[in-house]
C-alpha positions in Angstrom: 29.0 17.7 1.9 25.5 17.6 2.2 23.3 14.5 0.0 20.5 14.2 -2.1 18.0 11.0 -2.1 17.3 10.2 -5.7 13.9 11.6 -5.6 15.3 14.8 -4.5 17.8 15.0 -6.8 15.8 14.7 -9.4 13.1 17.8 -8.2 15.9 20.0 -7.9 16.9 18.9 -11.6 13.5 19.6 -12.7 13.9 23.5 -11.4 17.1 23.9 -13.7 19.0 24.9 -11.2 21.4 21.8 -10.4 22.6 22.0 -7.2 26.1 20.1 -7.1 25.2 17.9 -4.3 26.3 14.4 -3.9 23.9 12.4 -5.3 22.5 9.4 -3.7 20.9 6.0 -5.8 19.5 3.0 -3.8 20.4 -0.3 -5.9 18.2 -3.7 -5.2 20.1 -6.1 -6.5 19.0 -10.0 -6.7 20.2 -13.3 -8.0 18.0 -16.5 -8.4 18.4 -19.9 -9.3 14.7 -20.4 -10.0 15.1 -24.2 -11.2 12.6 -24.1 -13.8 9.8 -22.7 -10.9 7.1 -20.7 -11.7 7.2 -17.4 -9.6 6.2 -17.5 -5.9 2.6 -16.1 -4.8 4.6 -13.4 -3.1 8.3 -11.5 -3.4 7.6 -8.6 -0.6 10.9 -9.7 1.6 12.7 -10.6 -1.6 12.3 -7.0 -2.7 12.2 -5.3 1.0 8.9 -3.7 -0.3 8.0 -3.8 3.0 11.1 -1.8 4.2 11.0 1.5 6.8 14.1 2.7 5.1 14.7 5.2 2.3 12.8 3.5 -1.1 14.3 1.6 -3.9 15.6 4.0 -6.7 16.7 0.7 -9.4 16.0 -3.2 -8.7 18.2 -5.6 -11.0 16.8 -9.1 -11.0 19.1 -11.8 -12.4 17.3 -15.0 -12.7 19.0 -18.7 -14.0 17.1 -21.6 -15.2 14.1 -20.1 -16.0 11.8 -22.8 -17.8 13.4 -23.0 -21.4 11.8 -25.8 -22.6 11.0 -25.3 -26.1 7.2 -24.5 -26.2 8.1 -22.4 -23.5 11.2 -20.4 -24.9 9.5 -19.8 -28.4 6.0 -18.3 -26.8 9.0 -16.1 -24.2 10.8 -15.0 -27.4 7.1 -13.5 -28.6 5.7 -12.6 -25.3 7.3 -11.2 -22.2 7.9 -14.5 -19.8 6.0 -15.5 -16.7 8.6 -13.9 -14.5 8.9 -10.9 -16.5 5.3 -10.2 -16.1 5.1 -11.2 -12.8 8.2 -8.5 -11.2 6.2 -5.7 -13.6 2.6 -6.7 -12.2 4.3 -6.3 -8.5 6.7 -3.1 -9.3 5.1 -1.2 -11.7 2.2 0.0 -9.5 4.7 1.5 -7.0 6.1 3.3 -10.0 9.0 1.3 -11.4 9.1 0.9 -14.9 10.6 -2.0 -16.5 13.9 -0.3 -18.1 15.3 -3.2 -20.3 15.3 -7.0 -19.9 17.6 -9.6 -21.8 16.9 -13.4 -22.3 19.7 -16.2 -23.1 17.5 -19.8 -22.5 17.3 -19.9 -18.8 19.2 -16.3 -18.3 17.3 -13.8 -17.5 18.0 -9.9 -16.9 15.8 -7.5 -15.6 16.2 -3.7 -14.6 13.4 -1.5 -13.0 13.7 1.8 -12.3 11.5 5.1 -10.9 9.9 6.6 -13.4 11.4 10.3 -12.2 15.0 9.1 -13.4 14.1 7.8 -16.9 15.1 11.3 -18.4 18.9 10.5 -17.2 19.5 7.2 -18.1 20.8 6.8 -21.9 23.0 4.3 -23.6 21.0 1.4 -22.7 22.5 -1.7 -24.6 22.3 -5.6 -23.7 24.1 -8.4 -24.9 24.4 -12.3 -24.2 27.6 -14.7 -24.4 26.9 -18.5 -24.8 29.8 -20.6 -23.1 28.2 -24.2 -23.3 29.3 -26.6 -25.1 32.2 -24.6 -26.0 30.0 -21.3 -27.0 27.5 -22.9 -29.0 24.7 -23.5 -26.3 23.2 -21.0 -24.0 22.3 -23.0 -21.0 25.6 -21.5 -19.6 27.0 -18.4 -19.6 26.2 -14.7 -19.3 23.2 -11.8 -20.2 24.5 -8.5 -19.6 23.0 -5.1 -19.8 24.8 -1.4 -19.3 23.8 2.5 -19.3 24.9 5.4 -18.3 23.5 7.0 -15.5 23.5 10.5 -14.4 26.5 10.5 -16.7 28.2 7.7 -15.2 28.7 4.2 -16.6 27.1 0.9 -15.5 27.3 -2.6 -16.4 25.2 -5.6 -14.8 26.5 -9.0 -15.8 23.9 -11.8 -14.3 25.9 -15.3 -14.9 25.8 -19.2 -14.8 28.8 -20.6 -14.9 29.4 -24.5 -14.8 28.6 -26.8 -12.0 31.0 -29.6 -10.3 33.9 -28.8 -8.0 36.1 -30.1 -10.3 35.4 -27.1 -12.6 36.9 -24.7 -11.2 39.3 -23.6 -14.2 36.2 -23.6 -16.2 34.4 -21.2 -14.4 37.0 -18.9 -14.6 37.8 -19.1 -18.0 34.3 -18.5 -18.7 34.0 -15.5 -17.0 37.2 -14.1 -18.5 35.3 -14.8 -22.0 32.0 -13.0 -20.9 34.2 -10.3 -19.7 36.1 -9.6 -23.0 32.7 -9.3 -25.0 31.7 -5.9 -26.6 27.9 -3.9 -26.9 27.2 -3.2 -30.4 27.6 0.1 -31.4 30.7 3.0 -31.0 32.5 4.2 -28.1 30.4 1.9 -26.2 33.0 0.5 -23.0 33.8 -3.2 -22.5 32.5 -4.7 -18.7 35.4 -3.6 -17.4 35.7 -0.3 -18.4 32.9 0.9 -17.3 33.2 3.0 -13.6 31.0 0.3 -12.0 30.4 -3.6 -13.1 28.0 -5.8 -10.7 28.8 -9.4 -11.2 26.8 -11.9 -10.2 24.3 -15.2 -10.6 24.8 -18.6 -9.9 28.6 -18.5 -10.2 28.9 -22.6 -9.0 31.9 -21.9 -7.1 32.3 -24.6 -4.4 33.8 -25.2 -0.8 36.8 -27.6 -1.5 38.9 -29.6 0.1 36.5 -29.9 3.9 33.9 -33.1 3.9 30.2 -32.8 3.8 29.7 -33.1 7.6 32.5 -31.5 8.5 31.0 -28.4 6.2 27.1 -29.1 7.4 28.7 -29.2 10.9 30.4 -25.6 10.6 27.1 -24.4 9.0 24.9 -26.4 12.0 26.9 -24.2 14.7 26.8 -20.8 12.3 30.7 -21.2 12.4 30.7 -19.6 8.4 34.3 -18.3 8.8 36.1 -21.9 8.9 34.8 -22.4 5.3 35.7 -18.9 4.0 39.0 -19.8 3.5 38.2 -22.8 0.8 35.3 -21.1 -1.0 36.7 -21.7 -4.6 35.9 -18.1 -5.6 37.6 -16.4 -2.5 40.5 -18.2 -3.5 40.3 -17.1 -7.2 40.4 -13.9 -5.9 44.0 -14.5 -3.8 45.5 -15.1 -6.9 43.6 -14.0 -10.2 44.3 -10.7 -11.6 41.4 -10.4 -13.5 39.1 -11.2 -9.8 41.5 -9.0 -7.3 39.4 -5.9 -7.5 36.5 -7.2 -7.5 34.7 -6.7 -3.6 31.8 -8.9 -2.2 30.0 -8.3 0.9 31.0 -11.0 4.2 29.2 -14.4 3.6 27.9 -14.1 6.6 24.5 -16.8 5.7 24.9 -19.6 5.1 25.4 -21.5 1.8 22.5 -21.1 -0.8 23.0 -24.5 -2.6 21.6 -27.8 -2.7 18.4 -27.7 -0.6 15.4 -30.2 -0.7 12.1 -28.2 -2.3 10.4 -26.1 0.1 12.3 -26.6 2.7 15.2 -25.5 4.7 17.1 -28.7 4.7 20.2 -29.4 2.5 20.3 -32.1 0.3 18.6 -35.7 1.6 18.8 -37.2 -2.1 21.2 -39.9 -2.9 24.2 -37.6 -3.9 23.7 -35.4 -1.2 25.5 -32.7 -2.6 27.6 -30.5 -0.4 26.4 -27.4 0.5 28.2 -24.3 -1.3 27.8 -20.8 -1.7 27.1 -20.6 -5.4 24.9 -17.8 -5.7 26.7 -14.4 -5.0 27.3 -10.8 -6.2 30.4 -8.6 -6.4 31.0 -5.4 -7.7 34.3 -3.3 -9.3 34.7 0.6 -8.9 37.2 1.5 -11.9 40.1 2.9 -10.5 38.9 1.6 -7.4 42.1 2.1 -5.2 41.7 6.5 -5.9 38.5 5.9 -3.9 37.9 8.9 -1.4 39.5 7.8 1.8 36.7 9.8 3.4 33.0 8.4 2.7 31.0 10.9 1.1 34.5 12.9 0.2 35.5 13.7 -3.2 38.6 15.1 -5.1 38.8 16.2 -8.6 41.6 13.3 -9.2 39.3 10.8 -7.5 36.3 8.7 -8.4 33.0 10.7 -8.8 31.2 7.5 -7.6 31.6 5.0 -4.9 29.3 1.9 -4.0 28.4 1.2 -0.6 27.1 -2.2 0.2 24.3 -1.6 3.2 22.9 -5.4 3.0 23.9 -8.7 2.0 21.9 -11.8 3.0 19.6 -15.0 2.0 16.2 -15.7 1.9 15.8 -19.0 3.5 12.0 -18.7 2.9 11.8 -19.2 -0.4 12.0 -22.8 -1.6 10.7 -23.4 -5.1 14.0 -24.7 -5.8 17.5 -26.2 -4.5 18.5 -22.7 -4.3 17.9 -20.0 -1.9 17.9 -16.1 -3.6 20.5 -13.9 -2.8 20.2 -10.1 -2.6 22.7 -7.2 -2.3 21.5 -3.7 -1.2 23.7 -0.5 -2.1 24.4 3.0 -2.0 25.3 4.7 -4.9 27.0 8.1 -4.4 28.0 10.0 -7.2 28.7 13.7 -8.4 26.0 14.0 -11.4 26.9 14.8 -14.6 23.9 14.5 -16.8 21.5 17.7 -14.7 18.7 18.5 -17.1 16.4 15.9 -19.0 16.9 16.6 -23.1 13.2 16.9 -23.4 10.6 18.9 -21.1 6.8 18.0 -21.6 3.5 18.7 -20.1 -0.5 18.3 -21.5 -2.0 21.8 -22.2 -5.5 22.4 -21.2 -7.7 20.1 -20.3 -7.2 16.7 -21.3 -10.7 14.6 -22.0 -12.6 12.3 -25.0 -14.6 15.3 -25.8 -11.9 17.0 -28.2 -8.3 16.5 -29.6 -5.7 17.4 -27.0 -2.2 19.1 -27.1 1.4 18.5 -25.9 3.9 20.9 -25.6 7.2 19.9 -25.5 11.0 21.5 -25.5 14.1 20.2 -26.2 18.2 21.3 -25.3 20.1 22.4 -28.2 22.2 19.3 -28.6 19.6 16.7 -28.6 19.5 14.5 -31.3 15.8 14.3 -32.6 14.6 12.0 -35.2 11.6 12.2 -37.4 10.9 8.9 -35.9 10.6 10.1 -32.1 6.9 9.6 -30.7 5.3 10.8 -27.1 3.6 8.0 -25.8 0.2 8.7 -23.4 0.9 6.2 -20.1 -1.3 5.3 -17.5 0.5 6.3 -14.0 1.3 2.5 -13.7 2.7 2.0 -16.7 5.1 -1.4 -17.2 7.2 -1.1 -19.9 8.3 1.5 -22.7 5.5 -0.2 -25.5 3.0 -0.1 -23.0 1.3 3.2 -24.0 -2.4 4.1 -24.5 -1.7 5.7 -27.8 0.9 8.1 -29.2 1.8 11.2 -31.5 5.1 11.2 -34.1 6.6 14.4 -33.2 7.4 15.6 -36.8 3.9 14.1 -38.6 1.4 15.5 -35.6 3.3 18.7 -35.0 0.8 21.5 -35.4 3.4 25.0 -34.1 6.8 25.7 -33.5 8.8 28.2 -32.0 12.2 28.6 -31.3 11.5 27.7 -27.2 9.3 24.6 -27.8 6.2 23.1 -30.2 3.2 21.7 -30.3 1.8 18.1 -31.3 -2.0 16.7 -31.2 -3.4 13.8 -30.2 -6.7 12.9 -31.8 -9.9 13.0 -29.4 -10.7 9.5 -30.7 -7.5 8.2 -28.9 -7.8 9.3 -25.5 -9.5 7.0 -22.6 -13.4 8.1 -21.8 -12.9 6.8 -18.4 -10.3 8.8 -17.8 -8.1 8.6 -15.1 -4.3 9.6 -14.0 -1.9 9.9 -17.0 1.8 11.0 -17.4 3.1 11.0 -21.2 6.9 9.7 -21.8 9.2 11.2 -25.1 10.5 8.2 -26.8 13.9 9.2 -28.7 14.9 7.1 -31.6 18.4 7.8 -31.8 18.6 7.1 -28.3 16.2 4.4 -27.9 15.4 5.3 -24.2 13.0 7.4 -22.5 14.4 11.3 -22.6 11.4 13.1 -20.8 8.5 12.8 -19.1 5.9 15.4 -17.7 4.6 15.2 -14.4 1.0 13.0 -13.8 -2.1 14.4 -15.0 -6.1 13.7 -14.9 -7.6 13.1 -18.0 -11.4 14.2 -17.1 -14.0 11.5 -17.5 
């Protein structure tokens, strides 16, 4: 069965005429012990921006320890933080959009995403679990955020559990507790219900039982596969119910934790910790033993979405902390169920300062429409959902309707004299996501 690309996929959507192809959706996935660091001067490799390949259709970006001092967490709680504005100040010019972000002290969530999918991703939620100090402190834990996407159900759960090798037990009782939490709102699916939960973050999961030379030895002589076998979290997974469907790319680099700052060196400090592999990610397809035997096969009484992992690896270049960053790179391949955005827009005319400018828009029968909805006015690079140049209420700056589509203004007064490239985004209320968006425009200087 022939594929789409995500970009394709979505022109084809665009033309009404849904094609029923198997969809494909390239996932950037990264976890980060930052140690209180300020972001590098440059993320290109972390990000594979400069990559030959097919481009990035979603980046997830789970960070741990961000600075949470107090000054710094209460300004963070006002404004967006230091990393938040440095991944939108590097993405959103190649046309990412930050989708949503959630914050629990040093936990941090983010999701970018193409602007040409917003229209099909709806039922964005986040939440946060506290498990330190037996649930009342956020310094450990898990931030979680899920959506549906092209109809089908996501969950991202970024995680630091606690630290020590003795902990073990802890770690996974904490997960279990992050696990069992619930989104606000109905009919909204637990982690584990939806048809694909990443899990990942600074899980602190050791190597137990081998010595520190006899471990930095193995490592020395790129011998990964003697420690396999007593990497606390591969063991969990022999005999944990909870963990046994849960997959994870070969740990094939080696371990991430405890280096000296800016360097490639593990620990010279006093307690010259053992190395470990404490910063991974894994992933569950619901129902994942119907998978399609055949890649890029599907059956009515199988999955319509499987996860392929393409990449798994370190960066040993980055050392403003004891921790190197982890990413994982995937295929998403999925039958679509969710064809046609709910709203169609585009600017009429010609869009300038000199006089007040109209939108037409259209909606499908069954979207839910609020007297609260707006269209915002973006610039092309635009970094977030509030980061419009000005916008119209739907319902207070209509000016016609007809039973195919209507009209709103925008006042001359509002629109940029220098000009420039523009797109404009419908915000729904009810939905609280971006339902449409019209292709990029010039407003005329």
């Amino acid at each position: 069965m022939a594929s789409l690309s995500g970009e394709d996929a979505f022109q084809h959507s665009l033309g009404i005429v849904f094609v029923w192809f198997l969809f494909v959706f390239r996932l950037h996935l990264v976890t980060w012990n930052v140690g209180t660091a300020s972001p590098p001067p440059d993320v290109s490799s972390l990000l594979q921006l400069n990559s030959l390949g097919p481009s990035t259709d979603m980046y997830v970006i789970g960070l741990q320890e961000v600075n949470s001092r107090i000054p710094n967490f209460l300004s963070d709680l006002a404004f967006d933080d230091p990393w938040s504005i440095f991944f939108m100040t590097v993405l959103s010019p190649l046309g990412y959009m930050k989708l949503s972000s959630v914050r629990m002290q040093g936990l941090l969530l983010l999701i970018f995403v193409k602007h040409a999918h917003l229209p099909f991703i709806r039922d964005v939620h986040t939440h946060y679990t506290r498990t330190g100090l037996y649930g009342y402190w956020g310094n450990k834990g898990g931030v979680s955020i899920r959506m549906s996407l092209f109809g089908h159900t996501l969950c991202f759960v970024n995680c630091h559990l606690p630290a020590h090798i003795e902990n073990i037990e802890q770690r996974l009782d904490d997960f279990e507790k992050i696990l069992e939490m619930q989104f606000e709102g109905e009919d909204i699916p637990s982690p584990l219900d939806h048809e694909v939960l990443f899990w990942f973050g600074d899980l602190n999961f050791r190597i137990a039982d081998y010595g520190i030379h006899f471990v930095r030895e193995s490592i020395n002589n790129k011998r990964f596969n003697l420690l396999w076998e007593k990497d606390q979290l591969n063991m969990a997974k022999k005999k944990e119910a909870f963990l046994k469907e849960f997959k994870e790319g070969p740990l094939q680099f080696k371990p991430t934790y405890k280096f000296d700052l800016d360097s490639e060196v593990y620990d010279t400090s006093e307690k010259k910790r053992k190395p470990a592999w404490t910063d991974r990610i894994l992933w569950k397809v619901k129902n994942s033993s119907e998978a399609a035997s055949n890649e890029g096969e599907f059956h009515e009484e199988e999955n319509m979405i499987s996860v392929t992992l393409n990449d798994y690896v370190s960066h040993m270049s980055y050392g403003i902390s004891d921790h190197k960053p982890v990413t994982g790179t995937f295929k998403l391949e999925m039958k679509p169920l969710v064809s046609d955005p709910l709203v169609t827009l585009n600017a009429e005319g010609e869009w300038s300062a000199d006089h007040d400018v109209l939108i037409r828009y259209s909606a499908v029968p069954e979207f839910p429409s609020s007297a609260w909805d707006w269209i915002g006015l973006f610039q092309v690079a635009f970094r977030h959902v509030k980061d419009y140049v000005t916008y119209a209420w739907v319902v207070d700056d209509e000016i016609a309707s007809s039973r195919d589509s209507k009209q709103v203004y925008m006042s001359a007064s509002e629109i940029p004299r220098k000009g420039g490239e523009f797109l404009l985004c419908y915000y729904s209320n009810n939905l609280q996501s971006i339902v449409g968006i019209s292709e990029p425009f010039q407003v005329i200087h």
